[in-house]
Structures are given as structure tokens and as C-alpha cells.
N, C-alpha and C positions, 0 to 999 in steps of 0.2 A: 943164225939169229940176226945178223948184223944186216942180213938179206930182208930180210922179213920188216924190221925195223923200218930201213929207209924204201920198200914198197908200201909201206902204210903209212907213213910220211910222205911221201910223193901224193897220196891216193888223197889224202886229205888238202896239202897244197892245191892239188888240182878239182876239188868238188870247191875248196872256198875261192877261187878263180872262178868258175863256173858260177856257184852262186852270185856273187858278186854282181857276175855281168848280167846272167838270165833275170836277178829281182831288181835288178836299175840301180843299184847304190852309187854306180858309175854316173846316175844322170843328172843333169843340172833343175833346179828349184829354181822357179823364176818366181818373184814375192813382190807385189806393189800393191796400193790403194785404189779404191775402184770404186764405182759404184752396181751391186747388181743388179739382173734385167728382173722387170716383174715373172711373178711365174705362176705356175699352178701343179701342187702336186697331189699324186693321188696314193696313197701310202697304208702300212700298217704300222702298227708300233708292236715293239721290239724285246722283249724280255730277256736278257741273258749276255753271254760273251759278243761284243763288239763283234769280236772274229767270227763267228757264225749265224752272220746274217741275211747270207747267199740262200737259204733254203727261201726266206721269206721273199728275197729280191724275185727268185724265179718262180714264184707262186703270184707272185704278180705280173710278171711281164708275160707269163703264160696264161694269167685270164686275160689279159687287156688283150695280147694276138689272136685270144678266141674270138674279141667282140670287134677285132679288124682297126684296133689301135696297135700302132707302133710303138714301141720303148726306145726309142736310142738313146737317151738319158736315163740312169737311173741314178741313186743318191741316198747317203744313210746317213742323218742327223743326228750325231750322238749327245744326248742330254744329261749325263751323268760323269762326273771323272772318276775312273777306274780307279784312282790312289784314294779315295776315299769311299768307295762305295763297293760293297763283294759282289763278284763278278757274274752269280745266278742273279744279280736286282738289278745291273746297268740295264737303262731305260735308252732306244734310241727309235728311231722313226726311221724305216727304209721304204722306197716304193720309186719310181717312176715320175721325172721332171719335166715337164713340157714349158719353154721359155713361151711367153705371152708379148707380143706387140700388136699395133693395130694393122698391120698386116701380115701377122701369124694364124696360119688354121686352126691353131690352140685358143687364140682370141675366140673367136666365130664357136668353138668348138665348149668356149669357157662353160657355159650350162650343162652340153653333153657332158663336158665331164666330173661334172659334179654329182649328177644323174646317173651315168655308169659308175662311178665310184659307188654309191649308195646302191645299185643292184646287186653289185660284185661283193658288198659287205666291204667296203674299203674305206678307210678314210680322205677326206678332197679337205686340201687348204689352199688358197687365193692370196701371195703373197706381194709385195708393192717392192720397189726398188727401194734399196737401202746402203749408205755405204758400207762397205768390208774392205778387210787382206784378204785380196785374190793371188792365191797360190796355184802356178801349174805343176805337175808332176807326171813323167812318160815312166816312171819305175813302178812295180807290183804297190797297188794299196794298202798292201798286209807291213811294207816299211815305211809308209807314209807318219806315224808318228814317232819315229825315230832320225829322220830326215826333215820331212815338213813342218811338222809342229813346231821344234825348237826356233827353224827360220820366222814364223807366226810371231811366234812368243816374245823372238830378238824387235821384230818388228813394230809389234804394241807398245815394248818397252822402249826403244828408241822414238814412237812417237807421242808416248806418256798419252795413251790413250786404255779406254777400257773398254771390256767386248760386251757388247748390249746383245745378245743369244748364244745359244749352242754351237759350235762348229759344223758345218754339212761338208761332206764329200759326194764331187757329183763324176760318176763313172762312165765314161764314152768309149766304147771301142774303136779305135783308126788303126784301123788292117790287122795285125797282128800284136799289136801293142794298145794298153789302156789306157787315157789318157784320164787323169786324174783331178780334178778342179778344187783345191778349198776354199771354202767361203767362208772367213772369220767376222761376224757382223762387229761393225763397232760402234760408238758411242759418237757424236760428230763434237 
């Protein structure tokens, strides 16, 4: 019995080791003031668990590759807090970010993609540079409000500031790991 015990003690030691390192709880939150770049997203909105918002991410990144746009950004703007709000009516916006400058092909492309948004039945919004807390994160976005948020949170309240919109989380792949962006807009 005593066999048994500390094999299913070990077995657990060694899956929350594992976990630990595989979802990034190990990695560092880097948190400052910013301003962000203009952009343009092409999105759907979101009915339901935060956490199950990947069907709708890949129903768009999979139209936009049919019509020969690339996604390497994509982003879920969540508009509603969970602690107040039950979890079937969180409202959030997920889709596909294309950062906009005057020498961006998303600039030149700004019409196209207004235009393909509305054939593909998608929503297009035209956003302008705004300041925020920009938070990076290299760990799984499923621990990002247990790790990044609270840093957010320290952050606003240390600069006795208030957030002027929703939170967005914008999702990049680099190689094998996700590299996670939060944008907390704030008030100047």
C-alpha cells in the first residue's frame, strides 16, 4: 500500500512539474505603458466561455486563407467580466489583426479589407493608436488571467489610472511557442 501511495505521489509531483513548465507559469510578464499601433480588424463576436473561442478564431483564419489573406495575428477582445456576468452571455470579439502604417500592405489593403470582411459575413473595424498597458507573455493564453491580468491590474492601480475599453489579447505564433500581447486601453 505504501508502494502505491508514494507512486501516485511521485506521478502527481511529476505531471505538476510538467505542467508548470509546458503552460509557462515559469515565464516572465513583461508590463509597461505604450502606445498602440493603428490597426484593422476583421472579427466575429463571441457568445459564450471566453475559453472557447478557438472554433470561431479558426473559421476565420480559414476563410481569410481561402481568399489568399494571411492571419498571423489573431486576437479575442473580451467585453464582459466573468465575475459578474454567467458564463453562456460573455460577450467577446475574436478574429484576425492586421497592424496598419503608411507603409503596411494592410494600409493599401485598408478598403480590401473592409470589403472582404462584408463578403465573408465578418465584421471590419478601423482602430487609431491609443495609449495602453502592453503586456507580453511567451506562457499558454489559457493562464494569462491568472498571471497577466493581476500584473495589469497592479499596474493601473500604481498609476491611478482608468481603463477607457475592454482588454484584447493578440496571439502570434514564434516557432513552437505563442507569444501573447495584452492591450489594456487606458484613459490619458
Amino acid at each position: 500500500m505504501k508502494w502505491i501511495f508514494l507512486s501516485f505521489f511521485t506521478l502527481i509531483v511529476w505531471v505538476g512539474i510538467y505542467l508548470y513548465t509546458y503552460l509557462g507559469f515559469s515565464e516572465k510578464v513583461e508590463v509597461s505603458i505604450s502606445q498602440s499601433s493603428p490597426m484593422a480588424l476583421i472579427y466575429v463576436r463571441h457568445l459564450g466561455a471566453y475559453h472557447k473561442i478557438n472554433e470561431s478564431l479558426t473559421k476565420i483564419e480559414q476563410s481569410l486563407e481561402k481568399k489568399g489573406l494571411q492571419c498571423s495575428k489573431t486576437f479575442g477582445e473580451f467585453l464582459d467580466n466573468p465575475d459578474e456576468v454567467n458564463e453562456d452571455r460573455l460577450t467577446s470579439h475574436v478574429g484576425c489583426l492586421f497592424l496598419v502604417s503608411e507603409d503596411s500592405p494592410a494600409a493599401e489593403k485598408g478598403g480590401r479589407l473592409e470589403s472582404l470582411a462584408k463578403e465573408l459575413g465578418f465584421e471590419y473595424e478601423s482602430r487609431l493608436s491609443q495609449p495602453v498597458i502592453k503586456a507580453s507573455f511567451r506562457g499558454s493564453p489559457s493562464i494569462g488571467p491568472f498571471k497577466v491580468y493581476p500584473k495589469i491590474d497592479e499596474m493601473i492601480q500604481d498609476l491611478r489610472r482608468a481603463r477607457s475599453g475592454p482588454l484584447m489579447e493578440i496571439y502570434e505564433i514564434k516557432g513552437d511557442k505563442v507569444l501573447t500581447t495584452y492591450f489594456q486601453p487606458i484613459k490619458d
